[in-house]
N, C-alpha and C positions, 0 to 999 in steps of 0.2 A: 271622687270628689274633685271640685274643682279649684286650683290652689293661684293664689294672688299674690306677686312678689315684690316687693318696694319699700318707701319708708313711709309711715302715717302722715307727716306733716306736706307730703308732696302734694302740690295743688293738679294735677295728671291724676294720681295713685285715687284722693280725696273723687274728685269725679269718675273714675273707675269704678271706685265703691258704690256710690250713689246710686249709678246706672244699673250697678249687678243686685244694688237691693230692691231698686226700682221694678227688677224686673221677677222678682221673687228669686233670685238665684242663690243658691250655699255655694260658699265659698271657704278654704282656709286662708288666711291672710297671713304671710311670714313678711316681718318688720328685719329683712336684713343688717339694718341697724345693729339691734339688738341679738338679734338671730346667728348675723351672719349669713355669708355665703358660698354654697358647697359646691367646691372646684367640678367634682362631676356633674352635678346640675347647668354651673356655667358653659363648661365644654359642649352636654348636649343643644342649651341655648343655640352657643355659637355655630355647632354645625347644620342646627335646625334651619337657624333666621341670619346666618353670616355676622364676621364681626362688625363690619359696619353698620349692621340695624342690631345690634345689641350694646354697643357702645355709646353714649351717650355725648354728644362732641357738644352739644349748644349749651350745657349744663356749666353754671358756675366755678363748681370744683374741675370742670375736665378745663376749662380757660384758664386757671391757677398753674397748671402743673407744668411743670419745667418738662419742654419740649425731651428730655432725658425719658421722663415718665410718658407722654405723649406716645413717642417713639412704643414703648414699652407694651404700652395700650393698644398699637395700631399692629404690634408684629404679634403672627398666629402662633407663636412658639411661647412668650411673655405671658400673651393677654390675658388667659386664663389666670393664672397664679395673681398679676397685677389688677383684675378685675376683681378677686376677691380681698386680696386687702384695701382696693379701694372702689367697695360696693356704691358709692353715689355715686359713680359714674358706669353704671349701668342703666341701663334707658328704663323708665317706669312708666308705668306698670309691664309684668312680666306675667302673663296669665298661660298656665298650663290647665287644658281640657282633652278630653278623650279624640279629638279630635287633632291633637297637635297645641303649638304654641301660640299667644297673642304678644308682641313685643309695642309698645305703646300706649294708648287710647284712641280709638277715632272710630265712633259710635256705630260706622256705620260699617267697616269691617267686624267689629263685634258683634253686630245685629246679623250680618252674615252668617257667624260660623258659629254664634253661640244661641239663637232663637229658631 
């Protein structure tokens, strides 16, 4: 099965959805939010798709945080641990399939490797 990672109210994650129902597809959907985020999920991420296309830099809460946390976010030793206590700045949608990972939205990479 194929698994969806983000928070519900993301306007990215909201169009993900739509696309993967559009296209008949099941999915599980974990609301990290609520869920939370599990360090060894994040680690695999980051070794999959690098921390810079897992880290979410253009996002509200990553412009917030005191270049201390910033710092924290950007070094491969931190990121992990600080990636899970502050899951909205992880880039959404997060789509794990048999094939490997999907880290964003953009219809036509996902037309690629999920149709």
């Amino acid at each position: 099965m194929m698994h969806l990672y983000g928070i519900p109210n993301c306007d990215t994650v909201k169009k993900a959805r739509v696309w993967l129902d559009a296209q008949g597809r099941d999915y599980a959907f974990h609301d990290y939010k609520k869920e939370g985020a599990d360090p060894d999920r994040v680690a695999t991420w980051i070794a999959a798709a690098g921390l810079d296309t897992v880290v979410n830099r253009k996002g509200t809460t990553y412009r917030k945080l005191s270049d201390a946390d910033k710092a924290a976010a950007a070094d491969s030793h931190t990121a992990v641990a600080f990636l899970v206590q502050q899951p909205s700045i992880i880039k959404r949608p997060i789509v794990e399939y048999s094939g490997g990972i999907l880290v964003g939205f953009k219809e036509d990479e996902w037309s690629a490797a999920l149709l």
